[in-house]
C-alpha positions in Angstrom: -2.0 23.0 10.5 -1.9 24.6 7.3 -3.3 23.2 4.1 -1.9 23.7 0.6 -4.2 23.8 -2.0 -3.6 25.4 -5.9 -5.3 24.8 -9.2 -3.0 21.9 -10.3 -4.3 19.2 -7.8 -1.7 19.9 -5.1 -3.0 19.3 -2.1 -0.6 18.6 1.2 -0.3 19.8 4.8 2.2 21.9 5.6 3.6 19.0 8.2 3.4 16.0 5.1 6.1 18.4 3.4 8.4 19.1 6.8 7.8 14.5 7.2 9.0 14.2 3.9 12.0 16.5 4.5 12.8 15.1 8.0 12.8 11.8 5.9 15.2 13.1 3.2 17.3 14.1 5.8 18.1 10.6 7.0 19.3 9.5 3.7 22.8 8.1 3.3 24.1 4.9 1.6 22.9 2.2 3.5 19.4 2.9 3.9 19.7 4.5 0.2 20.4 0.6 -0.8 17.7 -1.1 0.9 15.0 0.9 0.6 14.0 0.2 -2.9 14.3 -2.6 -2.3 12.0 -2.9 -0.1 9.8 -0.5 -2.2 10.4 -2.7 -5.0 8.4 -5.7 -3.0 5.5 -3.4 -3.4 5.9 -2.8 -7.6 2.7 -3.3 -9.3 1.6 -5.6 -6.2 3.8 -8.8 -7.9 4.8 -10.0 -4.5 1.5 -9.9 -2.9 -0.2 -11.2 -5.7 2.5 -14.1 -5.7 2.0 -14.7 -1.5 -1.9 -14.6 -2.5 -1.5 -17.7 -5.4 0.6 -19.6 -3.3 -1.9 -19.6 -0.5 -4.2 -20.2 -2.9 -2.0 -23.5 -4.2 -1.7 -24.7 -0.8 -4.8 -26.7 0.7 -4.8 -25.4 4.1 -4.3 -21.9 3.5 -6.5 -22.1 1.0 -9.2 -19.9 2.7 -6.7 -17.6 3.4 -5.5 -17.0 -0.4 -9.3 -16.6 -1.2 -9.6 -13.8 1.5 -5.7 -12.1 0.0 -7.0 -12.4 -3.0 -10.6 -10.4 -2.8 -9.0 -8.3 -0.7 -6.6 -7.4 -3.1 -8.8 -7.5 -6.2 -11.5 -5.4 -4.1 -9.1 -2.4 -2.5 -7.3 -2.4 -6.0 -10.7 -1.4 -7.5 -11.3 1.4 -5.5 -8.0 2.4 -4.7 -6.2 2.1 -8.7 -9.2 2.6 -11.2 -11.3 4.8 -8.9 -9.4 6.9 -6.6 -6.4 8.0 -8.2 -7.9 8.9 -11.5 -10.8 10.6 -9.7 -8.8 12.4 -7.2 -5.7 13.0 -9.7 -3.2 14.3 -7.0 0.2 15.3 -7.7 3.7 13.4 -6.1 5.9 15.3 -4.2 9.0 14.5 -6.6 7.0 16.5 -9.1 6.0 19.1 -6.7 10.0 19.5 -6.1 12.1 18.1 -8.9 15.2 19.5 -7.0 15.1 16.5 -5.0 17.6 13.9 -6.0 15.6 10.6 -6.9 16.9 7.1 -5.9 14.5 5.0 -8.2 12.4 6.2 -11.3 9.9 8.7 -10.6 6.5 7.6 -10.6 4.2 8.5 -13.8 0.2 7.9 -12.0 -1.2 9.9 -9.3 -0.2 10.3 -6.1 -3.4 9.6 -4.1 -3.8 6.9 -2.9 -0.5 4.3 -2.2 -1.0 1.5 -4.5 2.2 -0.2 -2.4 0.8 0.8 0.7 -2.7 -0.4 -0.3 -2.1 -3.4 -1.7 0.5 -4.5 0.9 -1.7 -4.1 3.8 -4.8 -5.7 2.0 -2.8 -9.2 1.9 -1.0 -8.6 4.9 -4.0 -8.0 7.1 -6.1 -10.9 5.5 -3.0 -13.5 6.5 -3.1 -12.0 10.0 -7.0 -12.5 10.3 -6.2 -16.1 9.5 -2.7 -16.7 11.6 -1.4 -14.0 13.9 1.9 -16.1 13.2 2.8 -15.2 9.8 0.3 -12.6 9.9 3.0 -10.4 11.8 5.5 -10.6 9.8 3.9 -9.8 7.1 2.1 -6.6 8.6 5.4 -5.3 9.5 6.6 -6.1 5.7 3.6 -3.9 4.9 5.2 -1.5 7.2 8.0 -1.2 5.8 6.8 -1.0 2.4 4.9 1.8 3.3 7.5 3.8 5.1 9.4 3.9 2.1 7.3 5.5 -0.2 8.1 8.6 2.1 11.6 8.0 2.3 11.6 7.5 -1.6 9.6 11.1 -2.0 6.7 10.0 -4.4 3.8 9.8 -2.0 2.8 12.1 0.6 2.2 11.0 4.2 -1.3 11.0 4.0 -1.3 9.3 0.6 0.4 6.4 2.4 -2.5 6.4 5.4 -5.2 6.4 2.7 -3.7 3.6 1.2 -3.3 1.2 4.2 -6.3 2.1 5.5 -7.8 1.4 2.4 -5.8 -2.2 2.3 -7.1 -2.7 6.2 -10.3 -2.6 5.6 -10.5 -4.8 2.2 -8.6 -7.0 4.5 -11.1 -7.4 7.2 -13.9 -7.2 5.1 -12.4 -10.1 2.7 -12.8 -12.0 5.9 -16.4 -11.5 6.4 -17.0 -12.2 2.8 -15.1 -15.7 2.6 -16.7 -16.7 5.9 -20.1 -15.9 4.7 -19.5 -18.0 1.4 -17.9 -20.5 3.1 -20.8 -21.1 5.5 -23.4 -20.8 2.9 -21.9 -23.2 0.6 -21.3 -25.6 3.5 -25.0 -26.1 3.8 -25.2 -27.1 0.2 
């Protein structure tokens, strides 16, 4: 496993550029339509942060949309406005502009997903809460995050960074709200 490393903050292993290949391989018109738009559930975070106010507006998931929502604002922190500015890692559409883009490419850094992040974040706080909808919404996550690779603008490992990133704000969300929760119980 060879890594790739210049002066320009390219950074990949060799097999993230043969995964993203294989992916481009696979490309034809149906999955060409609904891919972004899947991706497109990921843009800026809208729908999560929308999922996260309405469980906030509902009463009893209102535990839940406090958990989304640190998890979001927490993973966001580290993974938007410390991580890719620190790490300042270059897409693969820029890497290889030869490669025919299906939705506008990207102008921040590569590392880590932001769709990827933030999806997972919510999705894993509803499913600490209720495995039912907490499912579905994991595999949403998914399948957000698989199509950053089929799109070309994030490398594999940007995409494992970033749910990893959004797993873990999601279960740590849940220790903090049960924490406050039980502490201002008592009062």
């Amino acid at each position: 496993m060879e890594a790739i490393i210049d002066s320009s903050n390219i950074f990949y292993f060799d097999w993230e550029l043969d995964l993203l290949h294989w992916f481009q391989s696979i490309h034809n018109s149906l999955l060409d339509w609904i891919v972004p738009k899947i991706t497109m559930l990921g843009d800026g975070g809208i729908f999560w942060i929308i999922v996260t106010l309405l469980l906030l507006i509902l009463p009893f998931n209102r535990k839940m949309g406090i958990q989304a929502a640190i998890s979001l604002s927490v993973t966001f922190i580290i993974c938007n406005l410390i991580l890719k500015p620190g790490i300042m890692r270059c897409r693969p559409c820029w890497l290889e502009p030869e490669i025919q883009m299906i939705v506008e490419i990207p102008h921040d850094f590569s590392f880590p997903s932001g769709h990827s992040n933030a999806s997972f974040a919510v999705a894993t706080a509803i499913f600490t809460r209720n495995k039912k909808i907490g499912i579905p919404a994991v595999i949403l996550a998914a399948l957000i995050a698989i199509s950053r690779l089929y799109l070309f603008v994030h490398w594999p490992t940007d995409v494992i960074a970033g749910s990893l990133i959004g797993i873990c704000g999601g279960i740590v969300s849940y220790f903090i709200v049960e924490f406050l929760y039980k502490r201002f119980k008592k009062k």
